[in-house]
N, C-alpha and C positions, 0 to 999 in steps of 0.2 A: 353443423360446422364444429370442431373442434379447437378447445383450447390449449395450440399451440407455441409453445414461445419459440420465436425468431429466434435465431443464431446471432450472435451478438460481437461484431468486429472487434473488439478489443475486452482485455482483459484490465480489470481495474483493482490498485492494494495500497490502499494508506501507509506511507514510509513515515518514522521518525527520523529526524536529522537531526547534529547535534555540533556544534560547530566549537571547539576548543582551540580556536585560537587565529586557526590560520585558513580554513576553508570549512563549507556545507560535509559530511560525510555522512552514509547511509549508515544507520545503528540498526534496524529492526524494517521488519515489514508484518499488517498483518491484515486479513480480508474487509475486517468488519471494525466504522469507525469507533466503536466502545472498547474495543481490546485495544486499539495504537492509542488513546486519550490513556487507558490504564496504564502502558507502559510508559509513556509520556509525563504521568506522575509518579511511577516508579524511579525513572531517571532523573528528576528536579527535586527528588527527597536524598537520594543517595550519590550524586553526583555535583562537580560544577559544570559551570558551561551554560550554552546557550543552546534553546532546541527549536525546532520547528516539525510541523505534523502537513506533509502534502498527500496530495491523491495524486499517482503514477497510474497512469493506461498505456498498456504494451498492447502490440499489434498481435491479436489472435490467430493462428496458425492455420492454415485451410487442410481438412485432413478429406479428402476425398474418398469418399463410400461406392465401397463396387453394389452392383444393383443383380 
């Protein structure tokens, strides 16, 4: 038997949001959560405002393979 991974229905990317004033807006997106925390301290040193860090899962696209 072989070690294969499943096809995985959605696709998942930690967003920084950054909220200066009046609503949530998307600043940044990145794969992996060590890089959106680094950006996320990039912008609370050089910026004002308010942030937050979410995980966004989008629906992965079915690409059907001819045989």
């Amino acid at each position: 038997m072989r070690n294969v991974k499943p096809d995985r229905k959605y696709n998942y990317s930690w967003v920084l949001q950054g909220n200066y004033g009046s609503r949530w807006e998307d600043l940044t997106a990145e794969e992996s959560e060590s890089e959106i925390f680094d950006r996320w301290r990039d912008y609370r040193e050089n910026e004002g405002g308010s942030y937050r860090v979410v995980l966004r899962r989008e629906l992965r696209e079915r690409v059907e393979e001819e045989l």
